[in-house]
Every structure is written in C-alpha cells, then in structure tokens.
N, C-alpha and C positions, 0 to 999 in steps of 0.2 A: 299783930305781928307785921314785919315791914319787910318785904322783898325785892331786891332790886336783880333788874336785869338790864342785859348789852342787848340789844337785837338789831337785825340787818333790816333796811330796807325802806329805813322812817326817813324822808325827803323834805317833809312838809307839813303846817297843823294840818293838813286835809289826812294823816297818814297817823297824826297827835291822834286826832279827836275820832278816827277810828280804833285804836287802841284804845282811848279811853272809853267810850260807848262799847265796843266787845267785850273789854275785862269787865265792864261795871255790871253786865247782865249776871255774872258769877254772884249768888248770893251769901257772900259771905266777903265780898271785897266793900272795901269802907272809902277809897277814894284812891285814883289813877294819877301818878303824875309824869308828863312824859318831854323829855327834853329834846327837839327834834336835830342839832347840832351832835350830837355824841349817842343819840340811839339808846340814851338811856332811859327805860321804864321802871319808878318806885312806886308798889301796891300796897298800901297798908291793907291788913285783913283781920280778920277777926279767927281764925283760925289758919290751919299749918296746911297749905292747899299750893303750895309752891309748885308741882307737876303740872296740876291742872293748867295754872294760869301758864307754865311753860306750852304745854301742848293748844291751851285756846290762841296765845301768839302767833304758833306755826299757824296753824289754820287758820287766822287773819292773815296772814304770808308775811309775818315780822319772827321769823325764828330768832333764836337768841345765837349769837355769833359765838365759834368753838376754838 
C-alpha cells in the first residue's frame, strides 16, 4: 500500500532523512520518500498502518497539516 501525506515542519534533508529513518524503524514500512519543498511524505507499506505512521510523524514534530 502507498500513503501519502502533507506535514508541517520539513525545512531541510536534515528534517528528510529524519522522517525517513523514524518511519523506517515501523516494521511493516517498505520505503520513505520525502520531498522537502512541499512537505510531502510517500510510505509504501506492506500493510494498512496509515494512523500509526500519522501519529509516529507528530512525534517526530512533522504533523501532517489540517
């Protein structure tokens, strides 16, 4: 499955490649792709865990914008 989200907060790869190392310890995520201009993050996954990776974002402090 492939999830995309908007999230606040991303400035910079230093801001990328902590999103992508937080979601990837989720064992069921297959690969992070994360655009740091527009705040976009797409998870391909292997199952339907779309909360989860929503609530591991806040707690990285990248909430997804409402």
């Amino acid at each position: 499955m492939e999830f995309e989200f908007q999230v606040q907060n991303v400035k910079c790869q230093g801001c990328a490649s902590t999103i992508r190392e937080g979601l990837g310890q989720h064992s069921q995520v297959r690969n992070v792709q994360v655009e740091v201009p527009s705040g976009r993050v797409v998870v391909e996954t292997v199952g339907a865990v779309r909360e989860e990776l929503s609530r591991m974002l806040k707690e990285l402090g990248y909430p997804e914008r409402v």
